[in-house]
py3Dmol code that shows the C-alpha trace and the ligand (Angstrom):
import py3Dmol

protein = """\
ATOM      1  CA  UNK A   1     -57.807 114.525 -29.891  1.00  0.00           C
ATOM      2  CA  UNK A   2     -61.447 113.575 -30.346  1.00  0.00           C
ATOM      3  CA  UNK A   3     -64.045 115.295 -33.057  1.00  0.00           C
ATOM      4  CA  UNK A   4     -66.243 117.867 -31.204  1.00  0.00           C
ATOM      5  CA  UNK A   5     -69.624 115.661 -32.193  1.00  0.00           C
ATOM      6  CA  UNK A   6     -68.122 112.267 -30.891  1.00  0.00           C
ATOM      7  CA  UNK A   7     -67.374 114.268 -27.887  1.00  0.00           C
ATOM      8  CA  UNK A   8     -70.464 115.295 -27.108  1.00  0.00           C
ATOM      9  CA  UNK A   9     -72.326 112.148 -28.224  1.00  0.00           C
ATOM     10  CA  UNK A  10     -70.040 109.977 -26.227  1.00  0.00           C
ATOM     11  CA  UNK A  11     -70.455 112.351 -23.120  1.00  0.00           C
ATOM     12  CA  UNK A  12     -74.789 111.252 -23.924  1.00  0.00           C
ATOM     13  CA  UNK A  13     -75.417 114.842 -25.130  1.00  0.00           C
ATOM     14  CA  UNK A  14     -77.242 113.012 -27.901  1.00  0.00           C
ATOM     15  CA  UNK A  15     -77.323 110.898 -30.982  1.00  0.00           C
ATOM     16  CA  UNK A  16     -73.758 111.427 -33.205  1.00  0.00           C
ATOM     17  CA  UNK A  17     -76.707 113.190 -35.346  1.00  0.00           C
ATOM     18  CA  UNK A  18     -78.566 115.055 -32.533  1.00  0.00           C
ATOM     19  CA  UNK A  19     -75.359 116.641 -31.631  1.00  0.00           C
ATOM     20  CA  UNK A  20     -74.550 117.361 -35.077  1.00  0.00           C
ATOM     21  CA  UNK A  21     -77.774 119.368 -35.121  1.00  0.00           C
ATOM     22  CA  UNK A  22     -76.956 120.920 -31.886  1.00  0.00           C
ATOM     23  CA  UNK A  23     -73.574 122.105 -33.398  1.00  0.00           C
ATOM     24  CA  UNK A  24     -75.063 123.956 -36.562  1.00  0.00           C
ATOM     25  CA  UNK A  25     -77.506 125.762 -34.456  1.00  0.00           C
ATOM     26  CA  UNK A  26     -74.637 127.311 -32.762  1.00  0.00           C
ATOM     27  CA  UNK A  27     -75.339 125.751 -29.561  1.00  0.00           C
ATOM     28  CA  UNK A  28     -71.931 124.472 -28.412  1.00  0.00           C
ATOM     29  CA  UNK A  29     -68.604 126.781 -27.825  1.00  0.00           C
ATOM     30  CA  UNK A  30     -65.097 125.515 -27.247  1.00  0.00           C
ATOM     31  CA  UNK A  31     -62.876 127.535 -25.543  1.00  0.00           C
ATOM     32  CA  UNK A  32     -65.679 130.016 -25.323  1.00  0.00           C
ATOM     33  CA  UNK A  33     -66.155 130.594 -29.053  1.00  0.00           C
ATOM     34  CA  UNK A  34     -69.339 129.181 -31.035  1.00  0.00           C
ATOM     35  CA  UNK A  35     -68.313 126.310 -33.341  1.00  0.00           C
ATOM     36  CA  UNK A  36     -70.210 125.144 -36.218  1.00  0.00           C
ATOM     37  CA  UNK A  37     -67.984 121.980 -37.274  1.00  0.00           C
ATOM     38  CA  UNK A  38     -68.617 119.264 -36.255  1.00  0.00           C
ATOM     39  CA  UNK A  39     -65.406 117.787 -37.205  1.00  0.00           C
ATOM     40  CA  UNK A  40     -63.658 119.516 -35.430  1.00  0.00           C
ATOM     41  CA  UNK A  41     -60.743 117.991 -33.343  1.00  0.00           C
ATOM     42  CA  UNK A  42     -60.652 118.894 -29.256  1.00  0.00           C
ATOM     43  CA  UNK A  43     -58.185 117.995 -27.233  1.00  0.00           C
ATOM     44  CA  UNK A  44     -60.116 116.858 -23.957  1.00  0.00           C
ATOM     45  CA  UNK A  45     -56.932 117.933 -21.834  1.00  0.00           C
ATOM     46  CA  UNK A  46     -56.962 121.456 -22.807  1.00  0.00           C
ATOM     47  CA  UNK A  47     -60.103 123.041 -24.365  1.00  0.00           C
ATOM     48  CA  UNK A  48     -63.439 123.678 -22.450  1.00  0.00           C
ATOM     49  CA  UNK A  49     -66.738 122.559 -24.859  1.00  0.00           C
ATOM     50  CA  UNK A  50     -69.733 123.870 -23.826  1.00  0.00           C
ATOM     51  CA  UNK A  51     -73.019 122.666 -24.711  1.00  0.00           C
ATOM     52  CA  UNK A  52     -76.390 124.976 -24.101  1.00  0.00           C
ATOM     53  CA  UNK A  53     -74.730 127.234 -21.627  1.00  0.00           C
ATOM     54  CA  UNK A  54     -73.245 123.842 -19.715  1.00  0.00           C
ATOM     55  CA  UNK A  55     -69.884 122.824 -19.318  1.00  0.00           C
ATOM     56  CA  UNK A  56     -68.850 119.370 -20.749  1.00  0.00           C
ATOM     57  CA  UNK A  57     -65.951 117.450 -19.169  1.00  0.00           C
ATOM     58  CA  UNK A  58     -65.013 114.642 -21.002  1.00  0.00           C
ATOM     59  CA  UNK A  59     -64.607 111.041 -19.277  1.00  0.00           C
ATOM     60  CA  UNK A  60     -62.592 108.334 -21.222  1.00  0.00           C
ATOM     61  CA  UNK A  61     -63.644 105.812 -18.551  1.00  0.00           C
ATOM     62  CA  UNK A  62     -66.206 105.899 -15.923  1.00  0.00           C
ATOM     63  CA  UNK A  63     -66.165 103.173 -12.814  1.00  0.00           C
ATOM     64  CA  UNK A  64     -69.145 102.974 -10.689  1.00  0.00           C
ATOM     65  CA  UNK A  65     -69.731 100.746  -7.480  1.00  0.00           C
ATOM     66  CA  UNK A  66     -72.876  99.053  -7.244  1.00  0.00           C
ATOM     67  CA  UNK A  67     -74.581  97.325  -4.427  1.00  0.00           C
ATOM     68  CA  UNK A  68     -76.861  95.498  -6.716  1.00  0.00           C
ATOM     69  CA  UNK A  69     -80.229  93.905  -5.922  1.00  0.00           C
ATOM     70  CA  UNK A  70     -82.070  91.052  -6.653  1.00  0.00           C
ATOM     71  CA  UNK A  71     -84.080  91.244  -9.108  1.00  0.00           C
ATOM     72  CA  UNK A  72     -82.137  93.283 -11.500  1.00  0.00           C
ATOM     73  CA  UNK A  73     -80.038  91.356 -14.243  1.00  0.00           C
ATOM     74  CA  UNK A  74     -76.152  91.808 -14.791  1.00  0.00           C
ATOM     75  CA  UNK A  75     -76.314  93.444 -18.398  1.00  0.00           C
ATOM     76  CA  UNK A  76     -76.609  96.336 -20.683  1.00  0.00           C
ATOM     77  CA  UNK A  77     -79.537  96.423 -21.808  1.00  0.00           C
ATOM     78  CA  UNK A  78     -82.725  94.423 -22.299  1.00  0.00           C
ATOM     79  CA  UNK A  79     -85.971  95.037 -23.466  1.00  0.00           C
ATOM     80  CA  UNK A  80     -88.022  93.937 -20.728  1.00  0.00           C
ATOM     81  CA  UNK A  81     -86.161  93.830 -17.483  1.00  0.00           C
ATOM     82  CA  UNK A  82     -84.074  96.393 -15.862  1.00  0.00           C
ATOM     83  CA  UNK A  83     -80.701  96.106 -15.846  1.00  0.00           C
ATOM     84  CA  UNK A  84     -77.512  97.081 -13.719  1.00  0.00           C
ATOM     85  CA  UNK A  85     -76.683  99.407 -16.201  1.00  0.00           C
ATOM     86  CA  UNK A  86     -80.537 101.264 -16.178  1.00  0.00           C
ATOM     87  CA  UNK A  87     -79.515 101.672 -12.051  1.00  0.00           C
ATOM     88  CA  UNK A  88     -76.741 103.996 -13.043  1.00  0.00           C
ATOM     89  CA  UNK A  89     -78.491 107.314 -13.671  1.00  0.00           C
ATOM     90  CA  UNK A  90     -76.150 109.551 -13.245  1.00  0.00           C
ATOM     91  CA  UNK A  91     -74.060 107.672 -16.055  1.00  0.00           C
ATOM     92  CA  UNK A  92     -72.326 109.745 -18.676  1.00  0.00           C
ATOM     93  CA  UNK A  93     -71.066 107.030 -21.109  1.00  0.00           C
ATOM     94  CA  UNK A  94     -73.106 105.157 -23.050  1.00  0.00           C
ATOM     95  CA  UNK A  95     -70.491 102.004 -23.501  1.00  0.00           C
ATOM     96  CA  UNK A  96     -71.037 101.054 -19.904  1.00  0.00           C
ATOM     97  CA  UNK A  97     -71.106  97.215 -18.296  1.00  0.00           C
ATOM     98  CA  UNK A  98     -70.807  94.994 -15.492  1.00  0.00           C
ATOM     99  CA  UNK A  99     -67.683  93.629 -14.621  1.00  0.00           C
ATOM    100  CA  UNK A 100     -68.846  89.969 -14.422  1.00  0.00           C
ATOM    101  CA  UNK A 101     -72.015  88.872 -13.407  1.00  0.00           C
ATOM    102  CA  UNK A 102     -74.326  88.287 -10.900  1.00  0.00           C
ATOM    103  CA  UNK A 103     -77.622  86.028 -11.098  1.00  0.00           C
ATOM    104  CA  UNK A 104     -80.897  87.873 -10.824  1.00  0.00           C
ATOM    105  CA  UNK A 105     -81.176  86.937  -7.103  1.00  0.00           C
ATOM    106  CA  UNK A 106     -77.570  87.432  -6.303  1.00  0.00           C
ATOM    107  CA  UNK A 107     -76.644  91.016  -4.184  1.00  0.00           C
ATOM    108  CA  UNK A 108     -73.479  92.609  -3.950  1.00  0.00           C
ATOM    109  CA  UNK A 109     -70.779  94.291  -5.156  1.00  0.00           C
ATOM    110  CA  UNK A 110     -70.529  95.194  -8.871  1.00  0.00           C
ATOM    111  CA  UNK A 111     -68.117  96.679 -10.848  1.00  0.00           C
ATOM    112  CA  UNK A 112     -70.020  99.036 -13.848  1.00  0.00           C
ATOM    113  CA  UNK A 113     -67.606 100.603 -16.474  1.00  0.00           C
ATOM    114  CA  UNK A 114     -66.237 100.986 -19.585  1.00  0.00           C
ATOM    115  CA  UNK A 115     -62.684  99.902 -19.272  1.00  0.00           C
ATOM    116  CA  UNK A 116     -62.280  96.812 -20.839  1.00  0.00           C
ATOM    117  CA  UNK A 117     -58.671  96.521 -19.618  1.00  0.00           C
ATOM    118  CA  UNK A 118     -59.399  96.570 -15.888  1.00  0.00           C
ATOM    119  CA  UNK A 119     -62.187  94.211 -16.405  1.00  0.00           C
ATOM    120  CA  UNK A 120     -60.208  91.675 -18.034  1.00  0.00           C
ATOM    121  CA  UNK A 121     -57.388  91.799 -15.545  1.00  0.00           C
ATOM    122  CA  UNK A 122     -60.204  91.408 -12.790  1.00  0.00           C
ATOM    123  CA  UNK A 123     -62.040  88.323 -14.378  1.00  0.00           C
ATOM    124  CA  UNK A 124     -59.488  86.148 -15.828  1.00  0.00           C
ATOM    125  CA  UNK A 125     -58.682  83.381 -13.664  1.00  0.00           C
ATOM    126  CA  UNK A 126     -55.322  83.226 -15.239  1.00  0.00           C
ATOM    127  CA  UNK A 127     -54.917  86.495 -12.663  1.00  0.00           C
ATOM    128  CA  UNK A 128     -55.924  85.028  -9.554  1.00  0.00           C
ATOM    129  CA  UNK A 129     -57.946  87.888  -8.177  1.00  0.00           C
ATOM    130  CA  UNK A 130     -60.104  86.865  -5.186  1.00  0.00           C
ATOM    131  CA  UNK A 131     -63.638  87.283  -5.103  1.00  0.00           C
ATOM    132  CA  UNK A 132     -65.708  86.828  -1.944  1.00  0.00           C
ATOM    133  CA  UNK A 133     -69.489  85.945  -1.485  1.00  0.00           C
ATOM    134  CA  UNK A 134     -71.335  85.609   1.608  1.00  0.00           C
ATOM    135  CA  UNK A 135     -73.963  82.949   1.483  1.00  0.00           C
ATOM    136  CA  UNK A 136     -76.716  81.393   3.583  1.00  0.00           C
ATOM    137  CA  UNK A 137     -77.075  77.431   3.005  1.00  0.00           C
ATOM    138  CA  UNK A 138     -80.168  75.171   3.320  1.00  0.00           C
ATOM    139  CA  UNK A 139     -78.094  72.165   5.333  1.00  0.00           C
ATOM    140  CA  UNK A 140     -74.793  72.123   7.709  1.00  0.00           C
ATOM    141  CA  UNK A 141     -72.070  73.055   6.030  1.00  0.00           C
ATOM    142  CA  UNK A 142     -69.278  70.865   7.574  1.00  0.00           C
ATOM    143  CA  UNK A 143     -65.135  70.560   7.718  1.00  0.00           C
ATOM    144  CA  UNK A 144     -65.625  67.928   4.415  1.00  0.00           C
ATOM    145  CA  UNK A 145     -66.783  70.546   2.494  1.00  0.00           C
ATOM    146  CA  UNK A 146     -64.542  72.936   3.204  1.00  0.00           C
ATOM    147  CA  UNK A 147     -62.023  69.847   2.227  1.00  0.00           C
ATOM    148  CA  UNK A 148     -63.664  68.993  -0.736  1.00  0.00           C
ATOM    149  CA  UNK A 149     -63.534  72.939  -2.052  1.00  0.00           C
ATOM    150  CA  UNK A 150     -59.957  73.641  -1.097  1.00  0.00           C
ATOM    151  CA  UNK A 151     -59.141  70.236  -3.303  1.00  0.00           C
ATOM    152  CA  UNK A 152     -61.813  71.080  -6.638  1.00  0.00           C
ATOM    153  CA  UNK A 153     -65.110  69.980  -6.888  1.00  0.00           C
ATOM    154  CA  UNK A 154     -66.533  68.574 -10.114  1.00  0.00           C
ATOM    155  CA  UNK A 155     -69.742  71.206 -10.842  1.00  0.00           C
ATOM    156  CA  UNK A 156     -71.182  69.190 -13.902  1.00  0.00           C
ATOM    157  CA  UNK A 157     -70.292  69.388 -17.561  1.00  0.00           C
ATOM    158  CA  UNK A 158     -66.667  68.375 -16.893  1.00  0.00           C
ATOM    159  CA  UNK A 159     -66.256  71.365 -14.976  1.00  0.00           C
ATOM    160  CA  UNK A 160     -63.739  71.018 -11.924  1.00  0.00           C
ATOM    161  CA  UNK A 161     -63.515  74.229  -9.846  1.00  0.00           C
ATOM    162  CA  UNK A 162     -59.662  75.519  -8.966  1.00  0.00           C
ATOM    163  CA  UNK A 163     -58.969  75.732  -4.897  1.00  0.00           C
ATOM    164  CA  UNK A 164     -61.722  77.819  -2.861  1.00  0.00           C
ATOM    165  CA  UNK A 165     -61.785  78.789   0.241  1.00  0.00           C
ATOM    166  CA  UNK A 166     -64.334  78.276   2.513  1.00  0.00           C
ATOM    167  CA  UNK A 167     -64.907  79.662   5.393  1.00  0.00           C
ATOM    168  CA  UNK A 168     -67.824  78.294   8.253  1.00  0.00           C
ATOM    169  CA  UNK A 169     -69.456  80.970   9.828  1.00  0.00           C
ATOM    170  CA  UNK A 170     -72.205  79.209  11.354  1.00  0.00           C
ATOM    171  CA  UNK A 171     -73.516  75.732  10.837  1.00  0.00           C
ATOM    172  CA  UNK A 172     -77.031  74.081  11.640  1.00  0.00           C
ATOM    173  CA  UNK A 173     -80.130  73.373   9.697  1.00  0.00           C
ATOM    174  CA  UNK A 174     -78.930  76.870   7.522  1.00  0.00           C
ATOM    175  CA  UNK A 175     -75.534  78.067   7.776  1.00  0.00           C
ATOM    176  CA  UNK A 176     -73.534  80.958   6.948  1.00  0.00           C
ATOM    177  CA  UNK A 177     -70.358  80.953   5.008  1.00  0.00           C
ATOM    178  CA  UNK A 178     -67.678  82.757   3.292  1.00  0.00           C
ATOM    179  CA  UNK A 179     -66.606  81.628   0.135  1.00  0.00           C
ATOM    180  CA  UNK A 180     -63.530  82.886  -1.765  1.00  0.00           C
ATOM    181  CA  UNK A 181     -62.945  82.060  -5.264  1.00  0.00           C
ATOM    182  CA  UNK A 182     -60.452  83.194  -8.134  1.00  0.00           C
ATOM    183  CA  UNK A 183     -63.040  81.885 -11.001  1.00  0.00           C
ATOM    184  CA  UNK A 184     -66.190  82.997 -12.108  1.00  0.00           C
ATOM    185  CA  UNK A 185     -67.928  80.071 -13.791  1.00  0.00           C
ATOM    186  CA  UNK A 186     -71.830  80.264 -14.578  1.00  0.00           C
ATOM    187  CA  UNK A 187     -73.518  79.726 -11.075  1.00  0.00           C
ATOM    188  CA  UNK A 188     -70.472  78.948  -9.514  1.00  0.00           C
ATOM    189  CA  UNK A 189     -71.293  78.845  -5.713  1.00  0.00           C
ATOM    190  CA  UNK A 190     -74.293  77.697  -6.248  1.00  0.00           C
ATOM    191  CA  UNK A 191     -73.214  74.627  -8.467  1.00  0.00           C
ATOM    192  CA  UNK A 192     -70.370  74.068  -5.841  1.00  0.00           C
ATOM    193  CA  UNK A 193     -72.933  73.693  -3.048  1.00  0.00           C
ATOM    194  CA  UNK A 194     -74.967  71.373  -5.395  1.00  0.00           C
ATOM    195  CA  UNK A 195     -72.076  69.634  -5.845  1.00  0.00           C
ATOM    196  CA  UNK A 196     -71.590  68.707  -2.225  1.00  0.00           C
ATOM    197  CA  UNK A 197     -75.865  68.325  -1.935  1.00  0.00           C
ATOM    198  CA  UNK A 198     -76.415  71.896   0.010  1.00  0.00           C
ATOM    199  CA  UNK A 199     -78.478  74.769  -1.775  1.00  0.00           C
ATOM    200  CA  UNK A 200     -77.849  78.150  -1.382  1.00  0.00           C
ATOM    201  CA  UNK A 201     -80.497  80.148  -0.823  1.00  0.00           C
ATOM    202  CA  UNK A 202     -79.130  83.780  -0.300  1.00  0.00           C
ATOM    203  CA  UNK A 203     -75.910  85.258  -1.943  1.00  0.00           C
ATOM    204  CA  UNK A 204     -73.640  87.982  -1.978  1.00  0.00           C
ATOM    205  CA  UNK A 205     -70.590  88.945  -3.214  1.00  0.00           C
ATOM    206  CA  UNK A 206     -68.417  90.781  -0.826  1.00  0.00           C
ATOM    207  CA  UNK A 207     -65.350  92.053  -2.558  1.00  0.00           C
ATOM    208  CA  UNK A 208     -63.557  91.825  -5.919  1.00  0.00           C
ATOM    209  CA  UNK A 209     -59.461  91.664  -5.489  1.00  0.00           C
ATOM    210  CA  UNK A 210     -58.881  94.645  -3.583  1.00  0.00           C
ATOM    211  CA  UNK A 211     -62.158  96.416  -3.968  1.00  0.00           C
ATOM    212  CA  UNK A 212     -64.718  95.802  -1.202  1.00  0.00           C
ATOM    213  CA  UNK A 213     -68.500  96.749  -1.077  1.00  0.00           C
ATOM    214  CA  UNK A 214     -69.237  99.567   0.907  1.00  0.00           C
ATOM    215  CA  UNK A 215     -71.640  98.863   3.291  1.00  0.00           C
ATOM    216  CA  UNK A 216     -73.017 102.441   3.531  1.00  0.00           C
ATOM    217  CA  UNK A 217     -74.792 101.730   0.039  1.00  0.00           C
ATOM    218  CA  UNK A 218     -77.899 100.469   0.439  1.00  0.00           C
ATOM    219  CA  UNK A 219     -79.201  98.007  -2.149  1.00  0.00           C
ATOM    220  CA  UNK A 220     -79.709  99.697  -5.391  1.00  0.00           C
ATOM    221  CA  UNK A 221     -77.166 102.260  -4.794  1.00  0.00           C
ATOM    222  CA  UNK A 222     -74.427 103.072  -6.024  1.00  0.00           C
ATOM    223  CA  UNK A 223     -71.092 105.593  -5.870  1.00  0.00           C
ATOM    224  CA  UNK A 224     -67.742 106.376  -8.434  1.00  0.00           C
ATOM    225  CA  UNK A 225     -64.919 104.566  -7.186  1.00  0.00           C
ATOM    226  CA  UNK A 226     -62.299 106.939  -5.195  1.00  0.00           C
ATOM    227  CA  UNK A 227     -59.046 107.520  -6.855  1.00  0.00           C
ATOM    228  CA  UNK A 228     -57.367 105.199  -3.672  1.00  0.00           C
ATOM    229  CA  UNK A 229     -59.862 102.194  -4.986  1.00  0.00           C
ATOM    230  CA  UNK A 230     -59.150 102.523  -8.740  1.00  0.00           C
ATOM    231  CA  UNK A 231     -55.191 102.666  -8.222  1.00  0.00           C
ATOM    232  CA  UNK A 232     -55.227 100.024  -5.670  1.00  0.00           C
ATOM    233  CA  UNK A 233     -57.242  98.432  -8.532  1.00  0.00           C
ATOM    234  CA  UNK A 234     -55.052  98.979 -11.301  1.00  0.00           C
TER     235      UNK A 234
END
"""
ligand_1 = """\
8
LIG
N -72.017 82.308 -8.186
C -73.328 82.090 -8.373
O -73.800 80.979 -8.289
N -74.103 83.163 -8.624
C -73.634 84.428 -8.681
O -74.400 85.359 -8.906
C -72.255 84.631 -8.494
C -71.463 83.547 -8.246
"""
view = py3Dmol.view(width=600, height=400)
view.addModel(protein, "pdb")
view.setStyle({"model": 0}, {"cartoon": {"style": "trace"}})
view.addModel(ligand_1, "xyz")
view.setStyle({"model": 1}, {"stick": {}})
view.zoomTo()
view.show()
């Protein structure tokens, strides 16, 4: 049970106070009826609210797939660059945010929503989810790296990295890899190939535990998960 103006200002209808307004003018009806209390309790299983001749269905948690850009930062808001959240227009809860982060110049997959649950399950690296990133590497990437990451490498700060996988898709003056990691440190690949004296110069992250970037989104777009993805998920 949920009051009728938290309803509707949670579902972006308005401010708590714009949709109090909204209510006293007689502009929303549950089950049909016009109500002018906004206290009112709703039960978002049974009743129908309807706000200016629109039905309202109410969403406790929204999950949106991103294939983000560069150029676009990983948080909620910020008053002079756009964020991952700004790319999700279609949005209907406010309380939205990216499951981890991605640099500015980083691509990929990204997880937006509001369930704080999921995310922590997904980021801790006490749960061992896998997270894989493509990346293109000024140097040759070579078998002793791929040693050196499967045993830990020292990033700076006293940081050691747990046991990555690396995988060599191509090496010569720039290689390709695939690097699979159960940690998300700040800068992470990119301190790792610093680490071993290589710089990454394009990145993107491939998949998140079970969930995997699909490639029909073009960079900037984005989809809602499919029921299959979010149970595999959970
Ligand atoms: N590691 C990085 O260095 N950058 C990212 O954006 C993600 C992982």
């Amino acid at each position: 049970m949920i009051r009728l103006d938290k309803f509707l200002a949670d579902m972006n209808v308005g401010t708590r106070s714009e949709v109090k307004k909204h209510i006293w003018q007689g502009q929303v009806k549950v089950d049909g009826v016009v109500v002018k209390n906004p206290e009112i309790k709703i039960d978002v299983h049974t009743q129908h609210v309807c706000y200016a001749g629109r039905d309202v269905v109410y969403r406790a948690f929204e999950y949106y797939m991103l294939n983000k850009p560069a150029g676009v930062i990983s948080a909620t808001t910020d008053s002079k660059e756009k964020t991952v959240v700004d790319l999700i227009e279609t949005k209907m809860r406010k309380d939205l945010f990216p499951v981890g982060r991605l640099d500015k110049d980083t691509e990929g997959l990204l997880l937006i929503t509001n369930d704080g649950e999921l995310a922590h399950r997904l980021l801790s690296p006490k749960k061992h989810v896998d997270k894989v990133y493509y990346a293109k590497i000024d140097g040759s990437v070579n078998e002793e790296d791929q040693k050196l990451f499967a045993e830990g490498v020292l990033i700076g700060e006293g940081e050691v990295t747990k046991p990555a996988r690396l995988e060599i898709l191509s090496s010569d003056v720039v290689s390709e890899i695939q690097l699979t990691i159960q940690e998300g440190k700040f800068h992470q690949v990119k301190r790792m190939f610093e680490a071993v004296g290589k710089k990454v110069i394009y990145l993107k992250r491939l998949s998140m535990g079970t969930l995997k970037l699909d490639e029909g989104l073009a960079l900037g777009e984005y989809r809602m998960l499919t029921q299959e993805e979010l149970d595999k998920l959970c």
